[in-house]
C-alpha positions as CSV (number, residue, x, y, z in Angstrom):
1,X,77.1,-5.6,57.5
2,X,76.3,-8.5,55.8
3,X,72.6,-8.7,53.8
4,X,69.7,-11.6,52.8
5,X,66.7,-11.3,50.7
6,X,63.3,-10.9,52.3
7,X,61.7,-14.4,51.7
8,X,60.9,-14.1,48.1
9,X,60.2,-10.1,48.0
10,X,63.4,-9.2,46.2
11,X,64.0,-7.0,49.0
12,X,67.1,-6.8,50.3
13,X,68.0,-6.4,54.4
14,X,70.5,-6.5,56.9
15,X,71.2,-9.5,58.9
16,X,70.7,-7.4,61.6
17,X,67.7,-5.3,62.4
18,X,66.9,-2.7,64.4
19,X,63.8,-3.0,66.6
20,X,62.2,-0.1,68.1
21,X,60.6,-1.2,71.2
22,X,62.6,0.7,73.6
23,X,62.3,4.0,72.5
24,X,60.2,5.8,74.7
25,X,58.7,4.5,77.7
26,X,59.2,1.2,77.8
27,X,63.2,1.7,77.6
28,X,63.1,5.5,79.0
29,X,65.1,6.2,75.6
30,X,64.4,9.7,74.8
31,X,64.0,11.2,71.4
32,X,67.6,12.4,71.0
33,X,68.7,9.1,72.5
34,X,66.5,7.1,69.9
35,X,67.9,9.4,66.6
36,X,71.1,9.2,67.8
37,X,70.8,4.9,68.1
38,X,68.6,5.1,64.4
39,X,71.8,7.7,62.9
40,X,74.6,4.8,64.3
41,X,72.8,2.1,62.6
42,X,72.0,3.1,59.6
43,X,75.3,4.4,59.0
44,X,76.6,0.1,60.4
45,X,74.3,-0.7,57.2
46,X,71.1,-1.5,58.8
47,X,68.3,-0.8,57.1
48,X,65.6,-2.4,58.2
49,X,63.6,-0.9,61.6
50,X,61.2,-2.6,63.2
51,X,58.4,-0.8,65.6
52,X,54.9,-1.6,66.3
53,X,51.5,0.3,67.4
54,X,51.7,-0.6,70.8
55,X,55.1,-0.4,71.8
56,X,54.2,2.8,74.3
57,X,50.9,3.0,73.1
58,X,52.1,4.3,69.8
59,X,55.3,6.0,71.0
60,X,57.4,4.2,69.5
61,X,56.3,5.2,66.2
62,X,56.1,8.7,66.6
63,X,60.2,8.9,67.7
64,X,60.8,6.1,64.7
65,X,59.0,8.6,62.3
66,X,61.0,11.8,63.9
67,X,64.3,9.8,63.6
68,X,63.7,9.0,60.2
69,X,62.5,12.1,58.5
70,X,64.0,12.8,55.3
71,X,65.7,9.4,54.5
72,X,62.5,7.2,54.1
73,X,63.4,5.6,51.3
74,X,66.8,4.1,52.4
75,X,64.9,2.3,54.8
76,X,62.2,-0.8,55.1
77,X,60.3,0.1,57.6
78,X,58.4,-2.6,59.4
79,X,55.0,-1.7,62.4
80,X,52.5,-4.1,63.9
81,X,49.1,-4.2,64.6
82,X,46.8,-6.4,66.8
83,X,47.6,-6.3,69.8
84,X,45.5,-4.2,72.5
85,X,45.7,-0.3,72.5
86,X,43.1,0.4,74.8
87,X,40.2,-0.6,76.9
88,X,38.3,-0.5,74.1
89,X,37.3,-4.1,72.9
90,X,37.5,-3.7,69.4
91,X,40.6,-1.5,69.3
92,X,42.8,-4.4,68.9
93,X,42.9,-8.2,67.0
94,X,42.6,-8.7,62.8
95,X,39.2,-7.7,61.8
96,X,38.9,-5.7,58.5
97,X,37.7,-3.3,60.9
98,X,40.9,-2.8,63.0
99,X,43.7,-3.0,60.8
100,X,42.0,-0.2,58.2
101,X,41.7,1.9,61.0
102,X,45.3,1.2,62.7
103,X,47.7,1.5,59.8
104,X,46.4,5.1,59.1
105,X,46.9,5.6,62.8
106,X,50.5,4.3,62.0
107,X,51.1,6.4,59.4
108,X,50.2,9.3,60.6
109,X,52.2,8.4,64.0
110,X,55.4,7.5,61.5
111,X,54.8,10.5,59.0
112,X,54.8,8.4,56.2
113,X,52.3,7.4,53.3
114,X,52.9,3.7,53.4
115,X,55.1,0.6,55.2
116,X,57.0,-1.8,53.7
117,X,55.9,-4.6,56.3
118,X,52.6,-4.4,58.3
119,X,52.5,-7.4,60.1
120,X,50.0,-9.4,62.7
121,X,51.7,-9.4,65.7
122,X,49.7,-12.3,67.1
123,X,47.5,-14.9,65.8
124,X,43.9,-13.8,66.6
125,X,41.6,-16.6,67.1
126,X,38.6,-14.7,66.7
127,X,39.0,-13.2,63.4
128,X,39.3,-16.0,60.2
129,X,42.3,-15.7,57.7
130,X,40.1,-14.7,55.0
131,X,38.6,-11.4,56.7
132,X,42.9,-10.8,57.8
133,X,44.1,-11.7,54.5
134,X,41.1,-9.6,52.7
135,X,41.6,-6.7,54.6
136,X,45.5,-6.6,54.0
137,X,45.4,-7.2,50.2
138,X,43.4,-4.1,50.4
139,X,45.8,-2.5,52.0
140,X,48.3,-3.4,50.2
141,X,46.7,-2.7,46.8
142,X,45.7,0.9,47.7
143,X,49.4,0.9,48.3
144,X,49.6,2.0,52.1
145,X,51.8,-1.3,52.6
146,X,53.8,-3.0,50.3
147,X,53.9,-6.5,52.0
148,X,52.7,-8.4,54.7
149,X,53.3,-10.9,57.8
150,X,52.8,-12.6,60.8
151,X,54.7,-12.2,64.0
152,X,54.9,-15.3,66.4
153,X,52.1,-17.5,64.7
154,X,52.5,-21.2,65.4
155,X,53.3,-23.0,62.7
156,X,50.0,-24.7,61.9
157,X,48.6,-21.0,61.7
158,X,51.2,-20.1,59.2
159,X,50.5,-23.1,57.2
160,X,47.0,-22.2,57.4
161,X,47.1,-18.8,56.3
162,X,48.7,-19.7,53.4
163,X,46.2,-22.0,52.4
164,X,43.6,-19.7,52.6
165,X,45.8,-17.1,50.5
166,X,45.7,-20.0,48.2
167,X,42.4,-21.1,47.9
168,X,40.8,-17.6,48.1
169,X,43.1,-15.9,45.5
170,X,44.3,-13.9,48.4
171,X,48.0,-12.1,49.2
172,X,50.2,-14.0,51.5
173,X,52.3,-13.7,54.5
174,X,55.5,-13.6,52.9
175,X,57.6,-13.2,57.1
176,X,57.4,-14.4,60.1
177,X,58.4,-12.7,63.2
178,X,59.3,-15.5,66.0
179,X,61.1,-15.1,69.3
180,X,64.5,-16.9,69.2
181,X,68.0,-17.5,70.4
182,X,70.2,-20.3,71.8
183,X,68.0,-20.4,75.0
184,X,64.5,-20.5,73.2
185,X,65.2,-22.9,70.2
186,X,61.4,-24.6,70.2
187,X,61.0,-23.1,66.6
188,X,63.6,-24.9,65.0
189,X,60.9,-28.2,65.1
190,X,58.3,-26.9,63.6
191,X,58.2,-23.2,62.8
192,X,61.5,-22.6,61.1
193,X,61.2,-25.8,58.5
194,X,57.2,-24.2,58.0
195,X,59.1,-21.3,57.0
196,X,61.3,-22.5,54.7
197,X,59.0,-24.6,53.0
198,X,56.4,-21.6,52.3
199,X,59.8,-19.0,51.2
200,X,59.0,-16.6,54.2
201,X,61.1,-14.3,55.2
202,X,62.2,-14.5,59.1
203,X,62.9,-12.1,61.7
204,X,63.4,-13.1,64.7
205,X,63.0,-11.4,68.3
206,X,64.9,-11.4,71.4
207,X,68.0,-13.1,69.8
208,X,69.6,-12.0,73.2
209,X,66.8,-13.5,75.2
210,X,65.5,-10.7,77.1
211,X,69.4,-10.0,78.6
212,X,70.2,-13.3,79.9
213,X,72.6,-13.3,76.8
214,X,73.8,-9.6,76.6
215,X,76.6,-10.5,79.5
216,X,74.7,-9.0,82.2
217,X,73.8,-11.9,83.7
218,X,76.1,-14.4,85.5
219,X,76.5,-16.4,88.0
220,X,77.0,-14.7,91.4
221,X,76.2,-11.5,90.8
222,X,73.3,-9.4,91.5
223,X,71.0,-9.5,88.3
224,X,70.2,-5.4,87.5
225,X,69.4,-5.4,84.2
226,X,66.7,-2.8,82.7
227,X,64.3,-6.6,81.9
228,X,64.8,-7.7,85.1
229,X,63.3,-4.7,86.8
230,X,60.1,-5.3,84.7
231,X,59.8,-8.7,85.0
232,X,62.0,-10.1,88.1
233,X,59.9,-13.4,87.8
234,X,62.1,-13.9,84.6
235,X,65.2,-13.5,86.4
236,X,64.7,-15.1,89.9
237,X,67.8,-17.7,90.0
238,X,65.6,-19.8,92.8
239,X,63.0,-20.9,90.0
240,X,64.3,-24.3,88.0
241,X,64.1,-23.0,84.9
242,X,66.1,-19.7,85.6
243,X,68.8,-22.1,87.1
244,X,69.0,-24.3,83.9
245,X,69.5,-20.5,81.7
246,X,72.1,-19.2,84.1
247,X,74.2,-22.5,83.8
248,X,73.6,-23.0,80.0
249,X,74.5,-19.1,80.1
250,X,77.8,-19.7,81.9
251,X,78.7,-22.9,80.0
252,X,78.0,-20.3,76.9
253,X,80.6,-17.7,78.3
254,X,83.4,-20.5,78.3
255,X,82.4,-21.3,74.3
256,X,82.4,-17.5,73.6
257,X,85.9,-17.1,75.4
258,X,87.6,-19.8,73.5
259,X,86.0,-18.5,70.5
260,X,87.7,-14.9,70.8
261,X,83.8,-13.6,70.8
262,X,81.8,-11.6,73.3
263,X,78.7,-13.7,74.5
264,X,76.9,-11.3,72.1
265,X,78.9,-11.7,69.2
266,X,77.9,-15.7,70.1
267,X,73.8,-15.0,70.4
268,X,73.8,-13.2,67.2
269,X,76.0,-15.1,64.9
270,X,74.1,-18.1,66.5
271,X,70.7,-16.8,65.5
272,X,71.6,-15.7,61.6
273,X,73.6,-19.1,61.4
274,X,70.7,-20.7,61.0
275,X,69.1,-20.9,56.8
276,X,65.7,-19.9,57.7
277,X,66.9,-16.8,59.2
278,X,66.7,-13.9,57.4
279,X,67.6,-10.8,60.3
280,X,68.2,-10.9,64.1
281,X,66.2,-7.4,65.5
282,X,68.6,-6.0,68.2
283,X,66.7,-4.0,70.5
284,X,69.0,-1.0,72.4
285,X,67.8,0.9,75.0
286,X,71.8,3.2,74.8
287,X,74.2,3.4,72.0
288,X,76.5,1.1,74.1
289,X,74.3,-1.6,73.9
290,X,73.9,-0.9,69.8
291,X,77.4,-0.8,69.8
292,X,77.8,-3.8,71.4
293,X,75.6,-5.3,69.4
294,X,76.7,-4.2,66.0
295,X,79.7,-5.7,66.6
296,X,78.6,-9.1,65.7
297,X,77.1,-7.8,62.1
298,X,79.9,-9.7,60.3
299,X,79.8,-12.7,62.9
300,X,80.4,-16.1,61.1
301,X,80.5,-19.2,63.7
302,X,82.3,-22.1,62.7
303,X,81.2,-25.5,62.8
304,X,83.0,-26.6,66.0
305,X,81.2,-23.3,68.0
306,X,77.9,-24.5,66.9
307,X,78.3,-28.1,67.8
308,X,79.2,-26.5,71.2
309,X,76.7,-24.4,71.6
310,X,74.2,-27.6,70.5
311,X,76.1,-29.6,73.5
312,X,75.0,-27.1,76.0
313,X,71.2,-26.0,74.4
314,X,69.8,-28.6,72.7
315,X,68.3,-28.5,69.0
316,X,64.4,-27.8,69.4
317,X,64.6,-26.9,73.3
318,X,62.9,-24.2,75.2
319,X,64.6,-23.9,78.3
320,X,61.8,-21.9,79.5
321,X,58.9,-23.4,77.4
322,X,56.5,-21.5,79.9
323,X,57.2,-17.8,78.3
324,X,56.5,-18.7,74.8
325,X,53.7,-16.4,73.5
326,X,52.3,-19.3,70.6
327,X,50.8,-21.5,73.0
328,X,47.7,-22.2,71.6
329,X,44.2,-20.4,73.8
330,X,42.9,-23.8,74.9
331,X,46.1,-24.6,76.7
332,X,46.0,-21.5,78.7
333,X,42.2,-21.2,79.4
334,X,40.6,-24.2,80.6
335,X,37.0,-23.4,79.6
336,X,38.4,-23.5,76.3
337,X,38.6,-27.3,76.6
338,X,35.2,-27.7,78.3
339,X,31.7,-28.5,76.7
C-alpha cells in the first residue's frame, strides 16, 4: 500500500480508501460481512474509512463503529452530514443547527468521541458559508472533529468557501470529496486544478464508476450487477450515453489486457495517477470485490497506458454529464431561473 498526505494536514493515508456505503442495507452486507471486509483492509494498509449519516439511514455507521472497536486510533475515520435523514425539513442541509445536532448523532452511532473528517456531503444553497464554516470551527475546537471538507462542491463553491474562511477568520475545507474515474473526468477542468491550488486533500468516489469498470459489464452480456438492479436507467445499453461507456469500456479492456492489468487494477491506478488525488474510496459489497480491488494498491500506470486510456476517454469529459450531482439548482429547476 502505497500512502499521500491529507492536503496540508500532516496526515498521512492510503491511496486507497475504504468507503462504507454498502454495509447494511444498501449493499445487504451484514455485520460479520462488513468486519470481516474492515479486518482485510486494514491489515492491506488502509487506514482511512469513509461512511456517512445517511448511508442506511445511519447504518452504516453503526456496523463502521462495531467493526472498528478497539483500534480507533489506527484509523482516520471520515462521516458526512447534509443530506436528508428524514421527512423532517430541517433534519438535513448545513445550518449551525443541523450539523451540532448530527455529529453527536454520529458519534454516538460510531461509538467514538470525535472524527477525523466531517464533511458537507453536498453544497447547500440555503445555508451561507459563514453559518457552515462557524458551526464547524466549533466543532472542531470543542474537539469532536479534527478537520473538515466538502464532498462534490463545484469548484466555484470551493473557491468560495475558502474565501469566506479567509475573510471571516474562519477554519477551512482542507478535502474535497468528488466523483471520478476514467468515464467521469469533468473535474479534471475545473475542480481538480481548484484543488490544487487551495492544498486540499482529494478523495474521490466511484473510481469504478458505479460497476461499469469493475469487469461486470461488457459487451453482449446480460448486465446483473448489484447497481444495475437499483438503478437499471444507468445500465440500459439502448440509451446513447450507456452505448458510448460500454464501447469506451471495451476499448478499456483491450488497454488493460495489453497492460497485464485487470480493468480494475486500470480504474484505480488511473484515478490515483492523477497529482491532485490524494485516495480512491473502494466501495465492496463481498471480500471478493475488496480483494479484487486491493489488488491495484501498488498500481503504477505508465505513460504509454495513460495516453491510451486519454485516446479512448477524453481529458475533461463526462460521458454521462447528466448523472453528475454538482450541477448547479437553477439548471435543474426552472423556476430558479424565472422572475
Amino acid at each position: 500500500m502505497r500512502y499521500r498526505t491529507l492536503g496540508r494536514t500532516g496526515v498521512q493515508v492510503s491511496t486507497l480508501a475504504l468507503g462504507a456505503m454498502n454495509f447494511g442495507s444498501i449493499g445487504r452486507t451484514t455485520q460479520d460481512e462488513a468486519t470481516a471486509i474492515v479486518d482485510a483492509a486494514l491489515e492491506a494498509g488502509v487506514n482511512l474509512i469513509d461512511t456517512a449519516d445517511m448511508y442506511g439511514a445511519g447504518e452504516s455507521e453503526e456496523m463502521v463503529g462495531k467493526a472498528i472497536a478497539g483500534r480507533r486510533d489506527d484509523i482516520v475515520l471520515a462521516t458526512k452530514a447534509g443530506m436528508p435523514m428524514d421527512e423532517e425539513r430541517n433534519h438535513r442541509g448545513a445550518s449551525r443547527r443541523w450539523l451540532v445536532t448530527e455529529l453527536d448523532n454520529s458519534l454516538r452511532r460510531l461509538g467514538v468521541d470525535h472524527v477525523d473528517l466531517y464533511q458537507i456531503h453536498r453544497w447547500d444553497p440555503a445555508t451561507s458559508d459563514e453559518e457552515t464554516l462557524s458551526a464547524l470551527t466549533d466543532l472542531q475546537r470543542a474537539g469532536k472533529i479534527r478537520y473538515f471538507g466538502s464532498s462534490t462542491f463545484p469548484a466555484y463553491r470551493i473557491v468560495e468557501g475558502q474565501w469566506a474562511a479567509r475573510e471571516r477568520r474562519l477554519g477551512r475545507y482542507v478535502t474535497e470529496q468528488p466523483s471520478y474515474s476514467i468515464l467521469q473526468r469533468g473535474i479534471e477542468t475545473d475542480v481538480l486544478p481548484v484543488t490544487e491550488r487551495y492544498g486540499l486533500g482529494v478523495l474521490a468516489w466511484s473510481p469504478l464508476a458505479s460497476g461499469w469498470l469493475s469487469g461486470a459489464v461488457r459487451a453482449g452480456r446480460e448486465v446483473a450487477t448489484h447497481r444495475s438492479a437499483l438503478l437499471p436507467e444507468r445500465f440500459d445499453t439502448s440509451l446513447p450515453a450507456n452505448r458510448a461507456r460500454l464501447d469506451a469500456v471495451e476499448r478499456l479492456t483491450e488497454v488493460a489486457d495489453g497492460a497485464g492489468l485487470t480493468l480494475i487494477q486500470l480504474a484505480l491506478g488511473f484515478v490515483t495517477a492523477h497529482p491532485a488525488v490524494t485516495s480512491a474510496l473502494i466501495g465492496p459489497r463481498t471480500l471478493d470485490h475488496l480483494r479484487s480491488q486491493l489488488a491495484a494498491a501498488d498500481t503504477v500506470l505508465p505513460a504509454d497506458v495513460l495516453d491510451a486510456i486519454d485516446g479512448i476517454v477524453a481529458p475533461g469529459t463526462d460521458l454521462a454529464a447528466h448523472e453528475k450531482f454538482d450541477t448547479p439548482p437553477a439548471l435543474l429547476d426552472a423556476s430558479l431561473r424565472r422572475r
